[in-house]
C-alpha positions in Angstrom: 4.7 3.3 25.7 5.3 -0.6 25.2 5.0 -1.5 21.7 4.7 -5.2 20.5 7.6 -7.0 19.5 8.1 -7.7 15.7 9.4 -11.5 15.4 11.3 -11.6 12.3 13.4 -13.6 10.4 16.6 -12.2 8.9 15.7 -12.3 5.0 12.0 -10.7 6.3 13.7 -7.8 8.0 15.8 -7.4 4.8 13.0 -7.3 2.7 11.2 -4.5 5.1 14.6 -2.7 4.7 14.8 -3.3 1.0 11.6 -1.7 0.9 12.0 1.2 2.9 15.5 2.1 1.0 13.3 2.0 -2.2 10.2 4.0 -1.7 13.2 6.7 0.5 16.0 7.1 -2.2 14.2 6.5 -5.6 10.1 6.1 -5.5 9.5 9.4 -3.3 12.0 11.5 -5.1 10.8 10.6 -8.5 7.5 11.5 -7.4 8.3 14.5 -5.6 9.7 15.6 -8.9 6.5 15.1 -10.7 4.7 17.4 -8.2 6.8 20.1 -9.3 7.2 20.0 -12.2 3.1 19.9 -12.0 2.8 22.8 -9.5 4.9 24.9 -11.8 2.2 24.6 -14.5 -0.3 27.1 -12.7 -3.6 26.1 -11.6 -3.3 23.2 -8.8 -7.3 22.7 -8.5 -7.9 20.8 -12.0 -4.6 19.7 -12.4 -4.8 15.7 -12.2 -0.9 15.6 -12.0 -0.6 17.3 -9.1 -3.1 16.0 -7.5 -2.6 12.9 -7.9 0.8 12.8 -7.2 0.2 15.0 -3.6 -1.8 11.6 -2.9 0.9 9.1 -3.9 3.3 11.3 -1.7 1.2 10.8 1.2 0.4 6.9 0.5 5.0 6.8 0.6 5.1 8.5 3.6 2.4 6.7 5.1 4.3 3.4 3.9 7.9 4.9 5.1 6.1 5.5 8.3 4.5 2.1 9.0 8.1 0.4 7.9 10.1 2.5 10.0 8.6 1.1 13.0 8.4 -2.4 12.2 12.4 -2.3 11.3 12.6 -0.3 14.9 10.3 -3.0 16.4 12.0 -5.8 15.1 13.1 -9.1 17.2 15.0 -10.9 14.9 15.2 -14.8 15.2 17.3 -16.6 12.9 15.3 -20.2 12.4 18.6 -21.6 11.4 20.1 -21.1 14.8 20.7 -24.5 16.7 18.6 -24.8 19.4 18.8 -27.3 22.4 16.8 -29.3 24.4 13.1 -28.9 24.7 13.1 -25.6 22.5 14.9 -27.7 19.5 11.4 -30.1 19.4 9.2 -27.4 20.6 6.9 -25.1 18.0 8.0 -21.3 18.9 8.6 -18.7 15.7 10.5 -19.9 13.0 9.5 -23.3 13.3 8.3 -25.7 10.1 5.2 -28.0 11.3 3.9 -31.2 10.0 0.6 -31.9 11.5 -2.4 -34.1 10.8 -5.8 -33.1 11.2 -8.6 -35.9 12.3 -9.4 -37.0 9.1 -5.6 -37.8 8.7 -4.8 -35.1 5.9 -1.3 -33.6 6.7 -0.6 -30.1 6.3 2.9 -28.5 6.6 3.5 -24.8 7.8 5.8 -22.6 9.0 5.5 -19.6 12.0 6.8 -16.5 10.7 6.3 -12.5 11.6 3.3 -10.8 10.6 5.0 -9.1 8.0 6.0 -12.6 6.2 2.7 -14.3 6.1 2.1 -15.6 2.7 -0.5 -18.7 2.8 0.2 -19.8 -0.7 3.8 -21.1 1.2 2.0 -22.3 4.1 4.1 -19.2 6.3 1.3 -18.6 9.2 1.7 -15.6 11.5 3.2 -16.4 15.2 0.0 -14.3 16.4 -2.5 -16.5 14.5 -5.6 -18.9 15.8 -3.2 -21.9 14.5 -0.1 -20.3 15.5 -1.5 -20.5 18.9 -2.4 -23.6 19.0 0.6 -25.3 17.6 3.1 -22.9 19.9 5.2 -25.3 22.4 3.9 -28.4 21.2 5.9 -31.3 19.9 5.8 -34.7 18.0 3.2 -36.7 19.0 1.4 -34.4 20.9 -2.2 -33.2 20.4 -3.8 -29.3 20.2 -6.8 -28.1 19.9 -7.3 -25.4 17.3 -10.3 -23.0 18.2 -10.9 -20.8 15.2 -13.7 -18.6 13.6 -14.7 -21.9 11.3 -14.8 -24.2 14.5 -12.5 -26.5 16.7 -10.1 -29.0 15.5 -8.1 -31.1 17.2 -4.1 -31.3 15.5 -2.2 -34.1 15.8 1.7 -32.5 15.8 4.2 -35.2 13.4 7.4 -33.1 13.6 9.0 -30.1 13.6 11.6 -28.6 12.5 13.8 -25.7 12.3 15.2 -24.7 8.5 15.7 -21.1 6.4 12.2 -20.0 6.0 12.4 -18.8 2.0 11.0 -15.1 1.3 10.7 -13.6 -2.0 12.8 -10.7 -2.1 11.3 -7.4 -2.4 10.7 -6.6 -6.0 10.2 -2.8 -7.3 6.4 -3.1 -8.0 4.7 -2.5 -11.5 4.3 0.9 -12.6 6.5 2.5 -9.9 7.3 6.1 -10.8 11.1 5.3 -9.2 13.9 7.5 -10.4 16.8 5.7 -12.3 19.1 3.3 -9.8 21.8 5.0 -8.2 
């Protein structure tokens, strides 16, 4: 069974791992201890703690699952590494991307892993429409960009190769999480 590789950058896999450490050590034990202490209270069938907390157990493991194989998947490339030649002018993951559209209006992006995508930074996936379009181009060259909302043709201005910032993985609002260890 082949599995499809998970480009990543370093500070992306760390966050996945961040994550996973998280919902393993504190979030599903704190939980877990909820259950119980719910189960021990008798009737399970109209007992909104247990219940609800069997559900969140199953939405961590489901999450624990899923992470565990994008860490095992993982390919990580480091968009600080120096690159030479071709490949150091050339779009391929991790790369940042100035690029004009016909009507002249520049956009910057950068190609990270699926699990980094955040438009609001302009971080596009490697396996995306525009992605696709950009990959092994260089300054001055020209790409078309065949998307569900039509064709465009990209006139590439630079690119680059630089940290990629992520934000860190954050323990989200209202997480049940025992205390830090």
């Amino acid at each position: 069974m082949s599995t499809v590789k998970n480009y990543i950058t370093p500070s992306g896999l760390q966050r996945l791992k961040d994550e996973y450490r998280f919902l393993l050590t504190r979030e599903r034990p704190a939980v877990t201890k909820v259950v119980a202490w719910a189960a021990s209270n008798g009737d399970r069938s109209e007992n909104a703690d247990y219940q609800y907390g069997k559900r969140r157990l199953r939405q961590i493991d489901r999450r624990i699952r899923f992470l565990m194989k994008r860490i095992d998947a993982a390919e990580v490339v480091d968009p600080e590494t120096p690159r030479l030649g071709r490949a150091a002018t050339r779009v391929f993951f991790g790369a940042t991307v100035r690029y004009a559209n016909a009507a002249g209006q520049e956009r910057v992006v950068s190609v990270v892993g699926a699990d980094k995508v955040d438009l609001d930074r302009n971080h596009i996936s490697w396996v995306s429409p525009l992605a696709g379009a950009l990959m092994k181009s260089g300054p001055g060259d020209r790409v078309v960009l065949h998307a569900p909302g039509g064709t465009e043709q990209l006139h590439i201005l630079e690119v680059r190769y630089e940290r990629i910032p992520v934000e860190p993985f954050r323990e989200p609002p209202g997480a049940e999480s025992a205390p830090k260890q």
